[in-house]
C-alpha positions as CSV (number, residue, x, y, z in Angstrom):
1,X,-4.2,14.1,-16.5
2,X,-3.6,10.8,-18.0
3,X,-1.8,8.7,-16.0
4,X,0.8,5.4,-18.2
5,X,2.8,2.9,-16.2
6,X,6.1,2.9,-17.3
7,X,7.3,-0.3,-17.7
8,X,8.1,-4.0,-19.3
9,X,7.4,-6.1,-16.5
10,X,4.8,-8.3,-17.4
11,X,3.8,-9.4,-13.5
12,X,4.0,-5.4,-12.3
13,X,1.9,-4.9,-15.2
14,X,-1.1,-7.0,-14.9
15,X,-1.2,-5.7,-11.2
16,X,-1.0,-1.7,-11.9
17,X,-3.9,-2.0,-14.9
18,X,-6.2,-3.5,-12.0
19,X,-6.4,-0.3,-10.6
20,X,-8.8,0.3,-13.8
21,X,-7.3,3.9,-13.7
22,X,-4.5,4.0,-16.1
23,X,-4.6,5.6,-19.6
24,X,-2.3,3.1,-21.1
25,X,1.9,1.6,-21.0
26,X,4.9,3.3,-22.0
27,X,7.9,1.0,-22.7
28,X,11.1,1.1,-24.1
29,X,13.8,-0.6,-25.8
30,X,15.7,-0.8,-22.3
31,X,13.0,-1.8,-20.6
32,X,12.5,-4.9,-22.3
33,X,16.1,-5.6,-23.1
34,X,16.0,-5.5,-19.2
35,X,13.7,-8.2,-18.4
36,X,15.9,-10.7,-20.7
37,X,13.2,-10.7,-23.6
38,X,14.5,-12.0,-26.7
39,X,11.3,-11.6,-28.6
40,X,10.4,-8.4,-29.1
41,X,8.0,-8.5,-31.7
42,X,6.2,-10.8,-29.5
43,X,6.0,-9.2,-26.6
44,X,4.6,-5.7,-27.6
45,X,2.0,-7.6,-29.3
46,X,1.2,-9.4,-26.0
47,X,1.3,-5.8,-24.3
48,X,-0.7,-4.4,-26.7
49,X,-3.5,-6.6,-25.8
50,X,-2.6,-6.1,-22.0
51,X,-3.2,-2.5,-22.1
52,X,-5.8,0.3,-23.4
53,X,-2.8,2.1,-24.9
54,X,0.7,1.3,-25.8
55,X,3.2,3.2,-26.3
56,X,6.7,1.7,-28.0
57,X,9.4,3.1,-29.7
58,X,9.9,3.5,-33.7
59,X,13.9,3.2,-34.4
60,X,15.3,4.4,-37.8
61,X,18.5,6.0,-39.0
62,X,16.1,8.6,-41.2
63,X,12.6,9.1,-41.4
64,X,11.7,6.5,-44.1
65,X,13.3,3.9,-41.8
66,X,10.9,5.3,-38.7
67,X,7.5,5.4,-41.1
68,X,8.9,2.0,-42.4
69,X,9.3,0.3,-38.8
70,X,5.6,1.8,-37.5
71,X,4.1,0.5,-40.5
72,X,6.3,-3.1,-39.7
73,X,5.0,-3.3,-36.4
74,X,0.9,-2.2,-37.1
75,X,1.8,-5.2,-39.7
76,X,2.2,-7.5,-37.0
77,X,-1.4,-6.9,-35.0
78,X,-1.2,-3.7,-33.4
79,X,-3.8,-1.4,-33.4
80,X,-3.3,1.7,-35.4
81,X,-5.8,3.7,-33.1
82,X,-4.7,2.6,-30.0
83,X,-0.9,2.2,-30.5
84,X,1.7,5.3,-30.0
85,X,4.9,5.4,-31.8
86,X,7.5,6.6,-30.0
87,X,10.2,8.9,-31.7
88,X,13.3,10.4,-30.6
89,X,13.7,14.3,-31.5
90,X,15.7,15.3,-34.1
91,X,14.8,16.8,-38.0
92,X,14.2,12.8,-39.2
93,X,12.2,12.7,-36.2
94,X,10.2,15.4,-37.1
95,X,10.0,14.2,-41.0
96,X,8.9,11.3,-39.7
97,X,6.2,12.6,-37.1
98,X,4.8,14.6,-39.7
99,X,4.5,11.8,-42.1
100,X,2.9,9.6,-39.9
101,X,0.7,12.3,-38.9
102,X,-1.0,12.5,-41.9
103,X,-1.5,8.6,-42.4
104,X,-3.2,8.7,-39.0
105,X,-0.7,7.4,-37.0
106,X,-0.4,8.6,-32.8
107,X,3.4,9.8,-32.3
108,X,5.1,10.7,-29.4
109,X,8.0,12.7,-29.7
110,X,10.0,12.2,-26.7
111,X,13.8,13.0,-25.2
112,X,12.7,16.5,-25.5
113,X,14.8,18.7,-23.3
114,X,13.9,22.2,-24.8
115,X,11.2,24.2,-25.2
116,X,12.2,24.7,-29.0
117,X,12.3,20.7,-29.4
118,X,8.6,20.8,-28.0
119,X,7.6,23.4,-29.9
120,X,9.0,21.7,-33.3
121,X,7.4,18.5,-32.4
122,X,3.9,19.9,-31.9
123,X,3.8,21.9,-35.4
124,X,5.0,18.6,-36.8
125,X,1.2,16.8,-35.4
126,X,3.1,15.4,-32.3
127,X,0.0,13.6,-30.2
128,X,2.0,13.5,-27.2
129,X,5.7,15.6,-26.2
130,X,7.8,13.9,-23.8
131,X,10.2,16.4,-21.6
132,X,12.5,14.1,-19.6
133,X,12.0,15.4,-15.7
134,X,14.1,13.4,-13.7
135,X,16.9,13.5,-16.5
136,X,17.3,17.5,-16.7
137,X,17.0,17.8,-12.7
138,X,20.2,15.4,-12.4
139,X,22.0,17.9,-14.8
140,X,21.0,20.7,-12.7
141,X,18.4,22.3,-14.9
142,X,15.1,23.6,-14.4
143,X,13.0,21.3,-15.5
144,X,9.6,21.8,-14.1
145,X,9.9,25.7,-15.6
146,X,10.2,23.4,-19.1
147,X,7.1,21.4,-18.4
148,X,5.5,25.0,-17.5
149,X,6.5,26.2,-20.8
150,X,5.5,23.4,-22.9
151,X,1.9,23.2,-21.8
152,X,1.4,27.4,-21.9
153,X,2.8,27.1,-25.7
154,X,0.0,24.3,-26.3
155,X,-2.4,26.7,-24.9
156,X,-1.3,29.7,-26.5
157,X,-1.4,28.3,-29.7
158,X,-4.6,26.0,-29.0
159,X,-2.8,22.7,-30.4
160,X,-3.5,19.3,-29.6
161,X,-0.3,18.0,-28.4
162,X,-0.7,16.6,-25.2
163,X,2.7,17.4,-23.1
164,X,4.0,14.3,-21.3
165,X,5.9,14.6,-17.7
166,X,8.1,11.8,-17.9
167,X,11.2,10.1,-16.2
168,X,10.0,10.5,-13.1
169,X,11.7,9.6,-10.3
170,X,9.1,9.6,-7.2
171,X,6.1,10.7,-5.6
172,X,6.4,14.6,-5.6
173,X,7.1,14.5,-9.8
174,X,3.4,13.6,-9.9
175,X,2.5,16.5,-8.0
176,X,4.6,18.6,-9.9
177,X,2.7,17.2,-13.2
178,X,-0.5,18.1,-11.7
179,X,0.2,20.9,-10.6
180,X,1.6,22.0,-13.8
181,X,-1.6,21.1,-15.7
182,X,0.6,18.4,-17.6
183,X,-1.6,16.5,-20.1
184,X,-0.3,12.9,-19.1
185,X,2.6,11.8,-16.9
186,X,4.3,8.2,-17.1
187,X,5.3,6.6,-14.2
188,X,7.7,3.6,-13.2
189,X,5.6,1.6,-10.7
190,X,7.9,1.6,-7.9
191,X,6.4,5.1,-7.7
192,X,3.3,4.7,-8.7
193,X,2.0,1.9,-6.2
194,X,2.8,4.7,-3.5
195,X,0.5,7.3,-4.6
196,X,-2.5,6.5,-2.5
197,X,0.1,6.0,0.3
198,X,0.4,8.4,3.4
199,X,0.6,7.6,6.7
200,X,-2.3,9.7,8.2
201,X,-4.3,8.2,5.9
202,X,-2.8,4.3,7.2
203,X,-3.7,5.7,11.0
204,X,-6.5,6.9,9.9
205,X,-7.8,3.5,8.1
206,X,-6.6,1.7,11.4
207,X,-8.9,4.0,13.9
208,X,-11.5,3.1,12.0
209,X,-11.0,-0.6,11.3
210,X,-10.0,-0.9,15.6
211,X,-13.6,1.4,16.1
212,X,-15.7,-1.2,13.9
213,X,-14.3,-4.4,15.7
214,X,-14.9,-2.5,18.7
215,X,-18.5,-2.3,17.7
216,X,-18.9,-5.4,15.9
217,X,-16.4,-7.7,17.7
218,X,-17.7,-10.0,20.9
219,X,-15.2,-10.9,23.4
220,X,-15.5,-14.5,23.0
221,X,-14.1,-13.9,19.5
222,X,-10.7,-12.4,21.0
223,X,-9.9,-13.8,24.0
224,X,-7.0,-16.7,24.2
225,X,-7.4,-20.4,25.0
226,X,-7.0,-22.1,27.9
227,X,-7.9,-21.5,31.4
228,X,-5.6,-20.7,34.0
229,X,-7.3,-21.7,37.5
230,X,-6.2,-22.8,40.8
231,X,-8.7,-24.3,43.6
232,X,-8.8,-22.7,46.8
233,X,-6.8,-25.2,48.5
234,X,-3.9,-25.2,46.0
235,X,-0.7,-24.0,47.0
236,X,1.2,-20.9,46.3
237,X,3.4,-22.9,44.1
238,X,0.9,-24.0,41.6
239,X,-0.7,-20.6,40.5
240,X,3.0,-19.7,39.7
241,X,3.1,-22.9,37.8
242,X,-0.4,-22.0,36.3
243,X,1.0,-18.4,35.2
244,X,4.4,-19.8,33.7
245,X,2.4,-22.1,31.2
246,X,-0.3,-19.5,30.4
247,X,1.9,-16.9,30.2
248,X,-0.2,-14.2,32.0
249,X,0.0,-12.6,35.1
250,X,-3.3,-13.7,36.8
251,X,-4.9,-17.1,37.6
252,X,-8.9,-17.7,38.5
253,X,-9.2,-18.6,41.9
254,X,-12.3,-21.2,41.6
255,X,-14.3,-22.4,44.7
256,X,-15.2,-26.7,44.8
257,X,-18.3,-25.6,42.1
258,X,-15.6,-24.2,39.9
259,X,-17.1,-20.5,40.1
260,X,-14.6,-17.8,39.9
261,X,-14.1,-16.0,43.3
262,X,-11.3,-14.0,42.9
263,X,-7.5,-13.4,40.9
264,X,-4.3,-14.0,41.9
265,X,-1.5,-12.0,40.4
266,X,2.0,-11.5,39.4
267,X,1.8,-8.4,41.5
268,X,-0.2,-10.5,44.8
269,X,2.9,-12.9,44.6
270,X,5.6,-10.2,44.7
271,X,4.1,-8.0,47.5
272,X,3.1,-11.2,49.7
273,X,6.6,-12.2,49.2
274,X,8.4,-9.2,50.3
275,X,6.0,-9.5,53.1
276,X,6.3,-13.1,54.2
277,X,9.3,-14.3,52.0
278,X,9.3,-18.3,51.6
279,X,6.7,-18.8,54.0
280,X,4.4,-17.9,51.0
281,X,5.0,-20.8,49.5
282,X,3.4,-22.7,52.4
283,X,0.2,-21.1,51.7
284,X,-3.0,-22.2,50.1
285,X,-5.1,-19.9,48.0
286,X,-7.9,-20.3,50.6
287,X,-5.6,-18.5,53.0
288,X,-5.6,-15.4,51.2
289,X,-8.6,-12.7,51.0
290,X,-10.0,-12.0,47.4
291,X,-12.0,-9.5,46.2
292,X,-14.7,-9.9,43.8
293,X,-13.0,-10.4,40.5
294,X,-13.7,-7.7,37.6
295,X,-15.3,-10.3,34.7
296,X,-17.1,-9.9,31.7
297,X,-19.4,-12.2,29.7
298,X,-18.1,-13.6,26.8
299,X,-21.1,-12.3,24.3
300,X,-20.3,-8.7,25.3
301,X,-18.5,-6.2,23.0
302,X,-15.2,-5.1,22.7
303,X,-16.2,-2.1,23.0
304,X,-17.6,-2.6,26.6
305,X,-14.2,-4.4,27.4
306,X,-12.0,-1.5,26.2
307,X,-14.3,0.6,28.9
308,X,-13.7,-2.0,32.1
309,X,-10.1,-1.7,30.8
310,X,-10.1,1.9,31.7
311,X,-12.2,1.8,34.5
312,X,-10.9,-0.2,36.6
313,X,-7.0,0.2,35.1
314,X,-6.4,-3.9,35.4
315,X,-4.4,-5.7,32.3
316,X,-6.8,-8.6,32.2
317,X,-10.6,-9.5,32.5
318,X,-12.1,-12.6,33.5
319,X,-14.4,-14.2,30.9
320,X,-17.2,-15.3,32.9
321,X,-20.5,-17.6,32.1
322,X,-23.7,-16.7,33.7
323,X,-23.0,-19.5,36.4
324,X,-19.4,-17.3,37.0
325,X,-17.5,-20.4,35.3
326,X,-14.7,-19.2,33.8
327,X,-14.5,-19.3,29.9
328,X,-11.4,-17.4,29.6
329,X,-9.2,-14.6,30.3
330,X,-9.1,-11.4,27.8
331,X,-5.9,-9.5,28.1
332,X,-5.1,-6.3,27.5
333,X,-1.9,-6.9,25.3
334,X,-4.0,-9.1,23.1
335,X,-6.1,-5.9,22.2
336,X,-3.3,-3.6,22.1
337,X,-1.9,-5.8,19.3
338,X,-5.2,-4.9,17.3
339,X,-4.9,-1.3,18.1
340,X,-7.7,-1.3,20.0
341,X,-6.6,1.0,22.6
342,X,-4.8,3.7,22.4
């Protein structure tokens, strides 16, 4: 299925023809009257070097005046081979599509709302028919059963029209086109930008990103600056201090050689408190009985530090050098913001 953007935005345009997937640009009168263009002439001709394939409207009161404007504009620069002339249906219509058939000339015979209309514009050489989707469905008709019998009558009577889904309005009109076999299908790009969009895929994509930093990233990459120690014979008062500024819940307890020997926490404060109340405050660090503190070295995976994580269920990890210096402190928050654990 072909796939055109639909509109006259120049900036929208440049970005959906990167994709490097789309057949070509539909446009319309209101379109460009939209974006405040004044210049007309100029601006399809600066489309029409933008795109593979443009599609833009011939305007006449009767078919001489429709033949007369195509010619007019492939005047002007456009390329007859890679240029479709859009053309309202009606009997001028028609005259005109079979006219400009014959010179050569691509037509698309659009505001097509019955099967009769399509049928008339394919026996009159119509290279595409245009059935307005989005249109009939606000009026309450069925419109896909249209786009169902347009491209069984190009079948049945092996033409080459190609039928057109058009005025779509979001994501599940594309999958009605496919599903329809429609030949082509234009779509606005408010839509179209969404169509590689779901959000299994966007979990999906995540998981695998968070598993290859797991695998790629070292710790020492991640983990935050500064380092929140106290000496053994600090008080109480200045690990809280030490926490407020760092804003985590654990300091290093550091001996006189500045090796790590243990970690006070938020949670060590609170219980010592509800056992000692403001005596605690009296205390030095060298008062209290540490265990050997869970640490990592800086050079080692994520992946390893997502393990200790779960291990040994603590929210952070001291970052230790091979003397047990610290280097820093890798928190667990820090890698849930990456969605590296789940």
């Amino acid at each position: 299925m072909e796939l055109y953007l639909d509109s006259a935005d120049l900036k929208e345009i440049e970005t959906a023809f990167e994709l490097g997937v789309l057949t070509g640009l539909t446009t319309t009168p209101t379109f460009i009257h939209r974006e405040g263009i004044t210049d007309v002439d100029g601006v399809i001709l600066k489309l029409s070097k933008m795109v593979p394939i443009l599609q833009v409207e011939a305007l006449g009161e009767n078919s001489e005046e429709i033949c007369h404007e195509a010619n007019r504009l492939i005047s002007l620069g456009l390329n007859k081979h890679e240029t479709v002339f859009k053309i309202p249906i009606n009997n001028e219509g028609i005259k005109a599509c079979k006219q400009l058939s014959k010179e050569g000339f691509l037509v698309n015979i659009h505001l097509v709302y019955t099967l009769q209309q399509a049928y008339m514009a394919m026996i009159a050489g119509a290279t595409y028919v245009c059935p307005l989707i989005g249109r009939l469905q606000d009026e309450g008709n069925d419109a896909l059963s249209l786009v169902s019998h347009c491209v069984a009558m190009v079948q049945r009577f092996n033409a080459s029209t190609k039928i057109m889904f058009s005025s779509v309005r979001h994501a599940e009109h594309v999958r009605n086109a496919i599903n329809l076999g429609a030949h082509a299908c234009t779509v606005p790009w408010k839509v179209m930008k969404n169509l590689t969009q779901n959000n299994f895929t966007k979990v999906g994509i995540q998981q695998f990103v968070a598993h290859t930093n797991l695998m790629k990233m070292r710790v020492s990459e991640v983990i935050q600056e500064g380092k929140p120690t106290v000496a053994l014979d600090t008080g109480v008062t200045s690990a809280l201090v030490e926490m407020t500024v760092s804003g985590l819940g654990v300091v290093a307890v550091v001996d006189k050689e500045g090796k790590v020997v243990g970690a006070f926490t938020d949670g060590d404060l609170r219980r010592y408190l509800q056992k000692e109340g403001e005596q605690l405050l009296k205390k030095k660090m060298a008062d209290f009985t540490f265990k050997k503190p869970i640490a990592i070295m800086p050079d080692a995976l994520l992946y390893d530090a997502v393990n200790m994580f779960k291990t040994y269920q603590v929210d952070n990890l001291f970052v230790v050098d091979q003397e047990d210096k610290l280097v820093g402190i890798l928190d667990i928050q820090d890698l849930l913001q990456m969605n590296l654990i789940s």
